[in-house]
C-alpha positions as CSV (number, residue, x, y, z in Angstrom):
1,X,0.0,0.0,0.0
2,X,3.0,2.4,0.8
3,X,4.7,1.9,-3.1
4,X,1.2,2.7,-4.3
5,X,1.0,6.0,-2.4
6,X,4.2,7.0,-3.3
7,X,3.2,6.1,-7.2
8,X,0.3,8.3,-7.0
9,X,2.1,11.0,-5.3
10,X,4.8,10.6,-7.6
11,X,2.5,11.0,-10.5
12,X,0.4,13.9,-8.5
13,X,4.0,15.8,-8.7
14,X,4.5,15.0,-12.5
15,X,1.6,16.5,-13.0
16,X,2.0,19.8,-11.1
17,X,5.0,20.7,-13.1
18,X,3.9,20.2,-16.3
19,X,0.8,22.3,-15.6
20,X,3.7,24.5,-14.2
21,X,5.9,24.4,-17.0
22,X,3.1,25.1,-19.1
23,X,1.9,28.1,-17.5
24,X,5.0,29.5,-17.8
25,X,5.4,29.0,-21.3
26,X,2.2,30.4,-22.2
27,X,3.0,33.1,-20.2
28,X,6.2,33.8,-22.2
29,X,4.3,33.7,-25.5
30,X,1.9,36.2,-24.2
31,X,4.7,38.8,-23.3
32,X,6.7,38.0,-26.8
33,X,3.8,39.1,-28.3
34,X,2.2,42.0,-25.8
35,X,1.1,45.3,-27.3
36,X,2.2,48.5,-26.6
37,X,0.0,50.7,-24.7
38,X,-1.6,53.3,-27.2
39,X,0.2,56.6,-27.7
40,X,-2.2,60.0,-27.5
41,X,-3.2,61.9,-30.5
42,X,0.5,64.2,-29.8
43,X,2.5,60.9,-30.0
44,X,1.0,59.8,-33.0
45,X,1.0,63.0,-34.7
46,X,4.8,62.9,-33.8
47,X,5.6,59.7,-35.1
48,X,3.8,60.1,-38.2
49,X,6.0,63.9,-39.2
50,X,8.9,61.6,-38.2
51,X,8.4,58.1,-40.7
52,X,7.2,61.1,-43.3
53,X,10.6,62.7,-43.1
54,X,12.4,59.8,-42.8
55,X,10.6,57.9,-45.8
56,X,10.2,60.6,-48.4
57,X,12.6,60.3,-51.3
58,X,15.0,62.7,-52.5
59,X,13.8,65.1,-55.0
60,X,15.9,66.9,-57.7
61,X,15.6,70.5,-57.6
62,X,14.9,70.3,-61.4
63,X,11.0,70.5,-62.4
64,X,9.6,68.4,-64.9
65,X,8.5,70.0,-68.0
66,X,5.1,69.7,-68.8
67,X,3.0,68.6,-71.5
68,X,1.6,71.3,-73.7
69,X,-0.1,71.7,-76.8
70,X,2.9,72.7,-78.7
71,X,4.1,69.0,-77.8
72,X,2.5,67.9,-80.2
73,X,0.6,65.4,-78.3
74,X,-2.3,63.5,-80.2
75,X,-4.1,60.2,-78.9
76,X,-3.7,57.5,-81.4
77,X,-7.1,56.0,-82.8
78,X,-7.1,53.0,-80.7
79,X,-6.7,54.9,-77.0
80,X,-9.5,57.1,-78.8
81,X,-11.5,54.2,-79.4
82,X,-11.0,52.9,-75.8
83,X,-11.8,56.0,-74.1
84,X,-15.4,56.2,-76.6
85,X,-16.1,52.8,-75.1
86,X,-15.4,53.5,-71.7
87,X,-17.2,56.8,-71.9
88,X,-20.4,54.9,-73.8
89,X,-19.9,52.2,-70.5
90,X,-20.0,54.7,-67.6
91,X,-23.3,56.3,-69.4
92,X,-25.3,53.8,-70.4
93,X,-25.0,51.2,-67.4
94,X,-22.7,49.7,-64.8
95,X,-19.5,48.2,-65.4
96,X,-20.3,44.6,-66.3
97,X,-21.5,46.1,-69.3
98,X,-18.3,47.1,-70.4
99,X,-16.7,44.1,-71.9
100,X,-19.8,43.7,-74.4
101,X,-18.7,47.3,-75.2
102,X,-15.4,46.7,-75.8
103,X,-16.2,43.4,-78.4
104,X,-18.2,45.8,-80.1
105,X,-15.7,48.2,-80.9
106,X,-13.4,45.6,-82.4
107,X,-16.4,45.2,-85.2
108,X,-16.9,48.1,-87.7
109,X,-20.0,49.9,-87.9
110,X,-22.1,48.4,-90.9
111,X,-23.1,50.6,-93.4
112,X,-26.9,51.8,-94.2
113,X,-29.1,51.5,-96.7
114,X,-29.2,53.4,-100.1
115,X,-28.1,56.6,-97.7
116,X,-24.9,55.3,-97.0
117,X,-24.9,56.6,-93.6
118,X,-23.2,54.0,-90.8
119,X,-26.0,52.6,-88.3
120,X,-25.4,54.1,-84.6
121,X,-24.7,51.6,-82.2
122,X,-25.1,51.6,-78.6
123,X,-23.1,50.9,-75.7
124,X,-23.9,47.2,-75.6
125,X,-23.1,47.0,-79.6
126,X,-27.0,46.7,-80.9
127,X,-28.7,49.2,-83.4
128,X,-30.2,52.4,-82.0
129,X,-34.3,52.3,-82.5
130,X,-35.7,55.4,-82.6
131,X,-38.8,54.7,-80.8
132,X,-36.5,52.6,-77.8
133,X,-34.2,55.4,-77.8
134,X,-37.0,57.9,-76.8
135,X,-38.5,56.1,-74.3
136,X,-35.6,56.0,-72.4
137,X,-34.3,59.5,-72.9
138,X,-36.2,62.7,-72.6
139,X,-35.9,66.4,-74.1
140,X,-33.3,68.0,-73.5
141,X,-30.9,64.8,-73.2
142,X,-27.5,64.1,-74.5
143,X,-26.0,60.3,-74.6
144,X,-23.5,58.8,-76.6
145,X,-23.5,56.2,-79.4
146,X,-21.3,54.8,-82.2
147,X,-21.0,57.0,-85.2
148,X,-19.1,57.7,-88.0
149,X,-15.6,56.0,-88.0
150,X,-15.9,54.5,-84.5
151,X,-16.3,58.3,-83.1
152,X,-18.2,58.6,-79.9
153,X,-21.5,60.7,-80.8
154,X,-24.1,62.7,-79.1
155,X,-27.9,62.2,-80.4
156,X,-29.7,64.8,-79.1
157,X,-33.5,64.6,-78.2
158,X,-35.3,68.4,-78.5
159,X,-38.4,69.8,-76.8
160,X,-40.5,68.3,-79.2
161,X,-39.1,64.7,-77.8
162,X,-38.0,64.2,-81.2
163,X,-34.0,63.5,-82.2
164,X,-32.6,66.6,-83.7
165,X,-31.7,65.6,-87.5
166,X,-28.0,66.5,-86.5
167,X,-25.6,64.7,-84.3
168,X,-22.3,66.0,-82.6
169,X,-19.3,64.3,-82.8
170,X,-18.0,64.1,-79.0
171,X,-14.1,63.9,-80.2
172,X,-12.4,67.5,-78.7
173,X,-11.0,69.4,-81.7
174,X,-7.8,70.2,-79.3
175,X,-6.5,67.0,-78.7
176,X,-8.8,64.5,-79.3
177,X,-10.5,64.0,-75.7
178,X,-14.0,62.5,-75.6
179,X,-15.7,65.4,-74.4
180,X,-18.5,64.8,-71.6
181,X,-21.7,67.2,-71.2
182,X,-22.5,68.6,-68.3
183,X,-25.8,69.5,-67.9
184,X,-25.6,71.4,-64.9
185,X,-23.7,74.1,-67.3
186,X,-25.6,73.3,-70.5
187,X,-21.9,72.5,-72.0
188,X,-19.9,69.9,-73.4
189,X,-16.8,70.4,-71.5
190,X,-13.6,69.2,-71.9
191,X,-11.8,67.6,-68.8
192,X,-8.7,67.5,-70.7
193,X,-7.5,71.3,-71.1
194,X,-10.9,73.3,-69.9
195,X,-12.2,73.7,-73.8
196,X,-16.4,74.6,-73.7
197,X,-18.6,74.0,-76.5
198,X,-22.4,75.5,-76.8
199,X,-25.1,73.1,-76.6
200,X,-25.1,72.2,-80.1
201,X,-21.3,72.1,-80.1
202,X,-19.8,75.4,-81.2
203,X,-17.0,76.6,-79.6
204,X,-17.3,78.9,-76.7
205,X,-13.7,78.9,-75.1
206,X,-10.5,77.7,-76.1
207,X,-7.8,76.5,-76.3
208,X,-10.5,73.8,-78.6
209,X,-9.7,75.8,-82.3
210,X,-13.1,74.7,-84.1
211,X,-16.6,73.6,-83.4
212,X,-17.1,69.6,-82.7
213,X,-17.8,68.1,-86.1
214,X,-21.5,67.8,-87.1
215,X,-23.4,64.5,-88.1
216,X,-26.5,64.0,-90.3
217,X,-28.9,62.0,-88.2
218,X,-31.8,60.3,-90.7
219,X,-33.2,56.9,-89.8
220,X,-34.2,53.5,-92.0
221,X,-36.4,51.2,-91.0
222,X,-36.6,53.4,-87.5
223,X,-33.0,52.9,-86.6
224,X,-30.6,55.7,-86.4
225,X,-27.9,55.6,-89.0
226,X,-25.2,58.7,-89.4
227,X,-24.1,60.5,-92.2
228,X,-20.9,63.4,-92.8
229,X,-22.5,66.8,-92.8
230,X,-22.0,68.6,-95.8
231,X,-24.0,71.2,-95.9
232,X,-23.1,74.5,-94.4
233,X,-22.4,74.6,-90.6
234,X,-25.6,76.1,-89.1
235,X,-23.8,77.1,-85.9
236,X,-21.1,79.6,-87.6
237,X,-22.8,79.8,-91.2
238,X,-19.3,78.5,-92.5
239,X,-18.4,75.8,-94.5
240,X,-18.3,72.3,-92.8
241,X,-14.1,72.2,-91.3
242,X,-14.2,68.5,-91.1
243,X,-14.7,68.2,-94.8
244,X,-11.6,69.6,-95.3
């Protein structure tokens, strides 16, 4: 009876210090990885003016020139092409739309009929119907489809809530930006360099030379199909520029 106490007390002891060894243990962990109390809004603000200085890179004292006009700069067809898709995406629904877009900028514009006018398209690549087109969008409104060459190009609905028989060519005469309207202003304005055009598209303010190029909106079989303007340009009683 003795040896068995002794085993039990034995094992008892055993026992103790591994709970003990594992207390302590657990205990080191716990102060390895302790946080720091939190420093007040001074300390932070203090630390943070310190990793800024410490982290900012060296600067020449040499300024970068910047881009101008004179440059020369001119976006090739295809970034013009990809900023009339994007444009045509972020109007005429939500992103997953935008793919669909894309694809359908990759395909050329068929033709018209006997006109020989190039059918609009919209932003998911399908033929603009008149009657869909105006039960969606209202007098006074301004959206983008695919026009001549690829262009992005405003059809714009009039008081009557009828389309105008002309369409505006949304390509900045500047440097080529797709130009946005803003109807708060009752302008197309250009994000790129600040050029403003009227509501039909004639030049207000620089440093945009010339008027956005004019479209002749007709219809066949009630879809919208494009044509160049050629007749003399309403807006400044001048001959069409874009002939040229």
């Amino acid at each position: 009876e003795e040896e068995g106490y002794r085993r039990i007390n034995l094992d008892q002891g055993k026992v103790v210090m591994l709970r003990a060894t594992v207390v302590a243990a657990l205990v080191g962990a716990a102060s390895a990885f302790s946080v720091a109390p939190v420093a007040g809004p001074a300390s932070l603000a203090k630390a943070d003016a310190s990793m800024r200085i410490r982290s900012a890179p060296r600067t020449s004292s040499r300024v970068a020139p910047k881009m101008s006009a004179s440059d020369g700069f001119v976006p090739d067809m295809g970034r013009r092409q990809l900023m009339n898709a994007l444009l045509l995406g972020s109007v005429s629904g939500p992103l997953l739309v935008l793919p669909a877009v894309l694809i359908s900028y990759l395909v050329p514009a068929k033709a018209g009929g006997g006109g020989g006018g190039t059918v609009a398209k919209d932003a998911l690549g399908n033929d603009v119907k008149i009657e869909n087109w105006l039960k969606t969008h209202g007098p006074g409104d301004r959206s983008l489809v695919q026009g001549l060459k690829g262009d992005a190009t405003y059809l714009i609905v009039n008081d009557d809530k009828a389309l105008e028989n002309f369409a505006v060519n949304a390509v900045c005469t500047h440097l080529g930006c797709v130009v946005p309207w803003n109807k708060a202003a009752n302008k197309f304005c250009c994000p790129c360099h600040g050029s403003q055009y009227d509501k039909n598209g004639k030049v207000v303010r620089g440093p945009a030379p010339l008027s956005l190029a004019l479209a002749k909106r007709g219809e066949q079989d009630g879809t919208v199909v494009l044509s160049s303007w050629t007749e003399t340009d309403f807006r400044t009683g001048t001959a069409p520029w874009w002939k040229a």
